[in-house]
Short mmCIF file of the C-alpha atoms (twelve columns), coordinates in Angstrom:
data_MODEL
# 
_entry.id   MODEL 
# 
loop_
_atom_site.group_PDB 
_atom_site.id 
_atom_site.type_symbol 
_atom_site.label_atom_id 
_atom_site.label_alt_id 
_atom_site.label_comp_id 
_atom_site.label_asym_id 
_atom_site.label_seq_id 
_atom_site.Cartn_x 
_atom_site.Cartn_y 
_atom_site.Cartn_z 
_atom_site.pdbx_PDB_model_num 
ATOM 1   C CA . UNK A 1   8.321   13.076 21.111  1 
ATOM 2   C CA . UNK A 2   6.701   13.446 17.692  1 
ATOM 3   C CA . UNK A 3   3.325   15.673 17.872  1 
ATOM 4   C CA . UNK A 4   1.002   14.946 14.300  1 
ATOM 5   C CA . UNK A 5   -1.621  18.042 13.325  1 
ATOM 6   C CA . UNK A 6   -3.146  17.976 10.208  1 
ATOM 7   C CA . UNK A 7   -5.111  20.977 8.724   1 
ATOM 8   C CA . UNK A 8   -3.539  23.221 10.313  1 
ATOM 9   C CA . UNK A 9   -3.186  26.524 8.526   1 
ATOM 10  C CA . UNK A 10  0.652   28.198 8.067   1 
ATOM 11  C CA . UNK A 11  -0.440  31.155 10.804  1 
ATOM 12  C CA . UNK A 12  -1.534  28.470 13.555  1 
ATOM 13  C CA . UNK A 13  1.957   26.286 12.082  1 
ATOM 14  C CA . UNK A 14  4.192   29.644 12.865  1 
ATOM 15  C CA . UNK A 15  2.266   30.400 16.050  1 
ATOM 16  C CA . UNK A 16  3.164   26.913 17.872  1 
ATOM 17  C CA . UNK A 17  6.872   27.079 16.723  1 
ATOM 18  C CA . UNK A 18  7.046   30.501 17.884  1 
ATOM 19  C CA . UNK A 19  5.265   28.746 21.393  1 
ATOM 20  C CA . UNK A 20  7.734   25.895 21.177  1 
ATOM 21  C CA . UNK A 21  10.530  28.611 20.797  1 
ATOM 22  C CA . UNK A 22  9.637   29.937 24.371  1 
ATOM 23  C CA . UNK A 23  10.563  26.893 25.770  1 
ATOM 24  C CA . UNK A 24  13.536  25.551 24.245  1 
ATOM 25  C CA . UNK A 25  11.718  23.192 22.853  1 
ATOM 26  C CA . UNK A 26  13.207  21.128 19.549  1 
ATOM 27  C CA . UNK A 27  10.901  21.129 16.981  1 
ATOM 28  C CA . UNK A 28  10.288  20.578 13.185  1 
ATOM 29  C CA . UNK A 29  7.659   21.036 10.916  1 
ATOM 30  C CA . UNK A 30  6.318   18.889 7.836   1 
ATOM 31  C CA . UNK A 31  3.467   19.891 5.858   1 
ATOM 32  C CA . UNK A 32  1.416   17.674 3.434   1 
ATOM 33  C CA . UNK A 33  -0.530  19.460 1.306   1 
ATOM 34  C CA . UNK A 34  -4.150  17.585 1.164   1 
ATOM 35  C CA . UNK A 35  -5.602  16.994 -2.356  1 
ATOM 36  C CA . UNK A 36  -4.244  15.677 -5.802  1 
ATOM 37  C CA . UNK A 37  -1.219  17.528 -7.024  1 
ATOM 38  C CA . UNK A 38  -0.234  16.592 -10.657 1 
ATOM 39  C CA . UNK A 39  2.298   14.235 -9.657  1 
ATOM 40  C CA . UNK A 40  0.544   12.586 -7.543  1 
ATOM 41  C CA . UNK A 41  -2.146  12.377 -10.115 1 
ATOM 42  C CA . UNK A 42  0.342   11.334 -12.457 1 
ATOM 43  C CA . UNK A 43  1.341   7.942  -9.772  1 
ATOM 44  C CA . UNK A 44  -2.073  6.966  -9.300  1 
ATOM 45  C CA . UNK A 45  -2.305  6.764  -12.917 1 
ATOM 46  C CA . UNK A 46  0.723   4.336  -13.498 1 
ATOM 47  C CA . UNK A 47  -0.222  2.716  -11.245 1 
ATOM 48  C CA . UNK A 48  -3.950  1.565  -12.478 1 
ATOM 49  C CA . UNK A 49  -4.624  -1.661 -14.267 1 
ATOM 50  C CA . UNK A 50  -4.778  -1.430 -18.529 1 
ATOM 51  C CA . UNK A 51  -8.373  -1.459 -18.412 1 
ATOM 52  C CA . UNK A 52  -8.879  0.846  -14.654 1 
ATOM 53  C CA . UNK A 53  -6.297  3.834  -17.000 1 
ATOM 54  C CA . UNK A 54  -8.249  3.662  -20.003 1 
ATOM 55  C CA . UNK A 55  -11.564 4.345  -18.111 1 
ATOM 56  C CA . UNK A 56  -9.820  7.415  -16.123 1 
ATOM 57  C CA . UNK A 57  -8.279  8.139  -19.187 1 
ATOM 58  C CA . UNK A 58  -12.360 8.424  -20.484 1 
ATOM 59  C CA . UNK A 59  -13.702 10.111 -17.406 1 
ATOM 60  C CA . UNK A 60  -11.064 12.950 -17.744 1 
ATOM 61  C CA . UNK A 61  -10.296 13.119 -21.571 1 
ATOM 62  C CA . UNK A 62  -13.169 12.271 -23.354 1 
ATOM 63  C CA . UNK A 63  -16.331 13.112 -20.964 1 
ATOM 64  C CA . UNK A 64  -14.234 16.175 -19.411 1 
ATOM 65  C CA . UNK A 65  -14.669 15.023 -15.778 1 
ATOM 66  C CA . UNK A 66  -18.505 13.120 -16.073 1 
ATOM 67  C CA . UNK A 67  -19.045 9.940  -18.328 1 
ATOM 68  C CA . UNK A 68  -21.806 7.640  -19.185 1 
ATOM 69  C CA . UNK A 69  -21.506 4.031  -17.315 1 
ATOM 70  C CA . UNK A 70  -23.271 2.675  -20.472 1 
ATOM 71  C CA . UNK A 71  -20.126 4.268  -22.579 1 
ATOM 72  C CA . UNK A 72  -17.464 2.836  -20.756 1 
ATOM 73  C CA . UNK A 73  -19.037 -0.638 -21.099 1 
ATOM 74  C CA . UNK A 74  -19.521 -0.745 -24.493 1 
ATOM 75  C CA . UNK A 75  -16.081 0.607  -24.884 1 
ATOM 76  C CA . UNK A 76  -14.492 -1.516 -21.937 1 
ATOM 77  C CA . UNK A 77  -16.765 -4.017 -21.081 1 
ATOM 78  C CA . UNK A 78  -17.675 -4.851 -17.446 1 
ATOM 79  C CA . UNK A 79  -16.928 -2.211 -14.890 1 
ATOM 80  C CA . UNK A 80  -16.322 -3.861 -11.800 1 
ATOM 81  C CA . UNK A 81  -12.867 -4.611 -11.852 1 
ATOM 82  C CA . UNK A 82  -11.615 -1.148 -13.496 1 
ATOM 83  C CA . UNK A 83  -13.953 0.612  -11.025 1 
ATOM 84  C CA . UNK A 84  -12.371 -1.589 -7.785  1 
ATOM 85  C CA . UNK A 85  -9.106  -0.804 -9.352  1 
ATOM 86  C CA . UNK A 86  -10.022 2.592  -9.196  1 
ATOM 87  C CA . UNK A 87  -10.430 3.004  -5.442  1 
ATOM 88  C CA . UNK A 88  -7.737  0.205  -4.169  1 
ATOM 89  C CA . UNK A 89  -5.299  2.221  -5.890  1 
ATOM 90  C CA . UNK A 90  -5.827  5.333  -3.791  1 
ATOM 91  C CA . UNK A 91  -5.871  2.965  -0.755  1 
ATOM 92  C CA . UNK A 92  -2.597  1.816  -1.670  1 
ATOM 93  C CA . UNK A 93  -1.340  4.747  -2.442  1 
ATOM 94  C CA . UNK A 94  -2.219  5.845  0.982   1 
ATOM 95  C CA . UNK A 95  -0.916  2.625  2.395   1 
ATOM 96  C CA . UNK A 96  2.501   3.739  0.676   1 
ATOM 97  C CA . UNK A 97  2.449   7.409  1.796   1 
ATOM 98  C CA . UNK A 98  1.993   8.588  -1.721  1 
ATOM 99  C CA . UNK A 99  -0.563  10.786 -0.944  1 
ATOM 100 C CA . UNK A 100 -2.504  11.964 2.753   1 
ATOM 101 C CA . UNK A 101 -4.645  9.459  3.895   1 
ATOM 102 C CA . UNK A 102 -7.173  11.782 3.270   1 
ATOM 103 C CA . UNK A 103 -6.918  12.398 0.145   1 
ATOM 104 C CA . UNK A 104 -10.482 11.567 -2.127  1 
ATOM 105 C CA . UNK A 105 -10.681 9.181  -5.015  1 
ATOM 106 C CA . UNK A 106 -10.534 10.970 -8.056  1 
ATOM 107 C CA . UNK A 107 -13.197 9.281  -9.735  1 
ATOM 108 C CA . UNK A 108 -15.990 8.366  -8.280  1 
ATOM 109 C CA . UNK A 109 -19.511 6.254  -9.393  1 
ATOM 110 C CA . UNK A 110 -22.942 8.341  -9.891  1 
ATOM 111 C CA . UNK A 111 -26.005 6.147  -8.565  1 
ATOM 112 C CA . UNK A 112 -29.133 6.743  -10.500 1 
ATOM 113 C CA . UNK A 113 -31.409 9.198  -8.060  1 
ATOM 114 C CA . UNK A 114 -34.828 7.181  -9.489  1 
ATOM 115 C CA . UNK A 115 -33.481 3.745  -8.097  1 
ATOM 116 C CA . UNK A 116 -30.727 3.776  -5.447  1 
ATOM 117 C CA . UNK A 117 -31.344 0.627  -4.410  1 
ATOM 118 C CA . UNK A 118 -30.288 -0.941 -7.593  1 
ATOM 119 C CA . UNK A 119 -26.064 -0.998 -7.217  1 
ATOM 120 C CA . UNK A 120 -25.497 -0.488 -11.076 1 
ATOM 121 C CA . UNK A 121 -23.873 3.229  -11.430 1 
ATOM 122 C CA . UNK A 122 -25.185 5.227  -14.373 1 
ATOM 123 C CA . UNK A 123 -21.999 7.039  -14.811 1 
ATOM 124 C CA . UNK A 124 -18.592 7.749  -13.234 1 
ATOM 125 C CA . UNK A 125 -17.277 11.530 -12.488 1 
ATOM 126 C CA . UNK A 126 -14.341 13.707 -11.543 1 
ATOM 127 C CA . UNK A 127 -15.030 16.719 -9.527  1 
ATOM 128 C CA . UNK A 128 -14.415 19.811 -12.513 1 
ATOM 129 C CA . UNK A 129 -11.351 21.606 -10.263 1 
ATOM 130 C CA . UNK A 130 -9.811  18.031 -10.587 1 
ATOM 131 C CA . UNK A 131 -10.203 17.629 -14.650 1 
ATOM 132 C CA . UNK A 132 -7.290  19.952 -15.676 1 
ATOM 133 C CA . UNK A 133 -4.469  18.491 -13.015 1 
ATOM 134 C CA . UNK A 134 -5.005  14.770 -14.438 1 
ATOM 135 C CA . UNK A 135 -4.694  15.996 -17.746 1 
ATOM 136 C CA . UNK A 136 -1.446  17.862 -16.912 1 
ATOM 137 C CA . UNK A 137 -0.769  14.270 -15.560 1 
ATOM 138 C CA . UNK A 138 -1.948  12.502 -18.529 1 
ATOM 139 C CA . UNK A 139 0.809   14.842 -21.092 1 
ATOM 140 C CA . UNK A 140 3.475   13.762 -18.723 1 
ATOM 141 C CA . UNK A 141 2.642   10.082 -19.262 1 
ATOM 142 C CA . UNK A 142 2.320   10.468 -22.903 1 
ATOM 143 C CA . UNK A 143 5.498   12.193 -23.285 1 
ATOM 144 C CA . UNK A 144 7.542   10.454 -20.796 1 
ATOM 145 C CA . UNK A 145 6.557   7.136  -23.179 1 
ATOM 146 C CA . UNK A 146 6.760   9.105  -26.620 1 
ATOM 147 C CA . UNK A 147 10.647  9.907  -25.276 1 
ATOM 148 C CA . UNK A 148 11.564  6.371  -24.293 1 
ATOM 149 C CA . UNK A 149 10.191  5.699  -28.067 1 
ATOM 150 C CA . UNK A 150 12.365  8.059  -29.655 1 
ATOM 151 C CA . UNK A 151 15.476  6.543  -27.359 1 
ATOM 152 C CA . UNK A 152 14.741  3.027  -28.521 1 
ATOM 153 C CA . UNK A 153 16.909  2.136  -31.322 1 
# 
């Protein structure tokens, strides 16, 4: 028999093994922690599109977790298929168990308040707790490819 909780906190976790205990019961426990760790951060990242990377890369780098729409398309042209990119990645990444099936996208589209009716997105955004654990992601990335330079004959 497999029993599934998730969200449990570590006293209610100790409390039903402790229960389980009582009754000669078998029983592990596996805990997922919810949320974007820096590895995982650093996955989602590889595994973007070019163009889906560089505009994470300018939601967390250059507009430090909020960037103008208007910005990314002059610098990357149309946004629909980085911005797809953006959230089929996390779904894929839950389809793979990279991650809780729970887990937010990272970056998500700002509507303009005035005219919500109108689908174009004024600017994308990164919640500000989130910022510094994709850059920690980022460094790994760049130094994981500056090494395989410095390998390469």
């Amino acid at each position: 028999m497999e029993i599934i909780i998730k969200g449990a906190s570590e006293e209610f976790a100790e409390k039903l093994v402790a229960l389980a205990a009582q009754h000669h019961a078998e029983l592990s426990i596996s805990t997922v922690r919810p949320g974007w760790t820096v590895d995982r951060a650093e996955r989602y990242l590889h595994d973007l599109t070019a163009s889906s990377r560089r505009m994470a890369e300018m939601v967390i780098v250059d507009g430090d977790g909020y960037i103008d729409a208007d910005h990314l398309r002059r610098v990357i042209g149309k946004l629909n298929g980085p911005s797809n990119s953006l959230k089929r990645t996390v779904d894929r990444g839950v389809r793979k168990g990279w991650w809780p099936d729970d887990t937010p996208a990272p970056i998500t589209p700002v509507s303009n308040p005035n005219n919500p009716s109108w689908h174009q997105n004024i600017a994308y955004r990164m919640d500000k707790e989130l910022v510094p654990v994709f850059r920690e992601a980022l460094a790994r990335i760049t130094a994981g490819k500056k090494a395989a330079e410095d390998q390469q004959p």
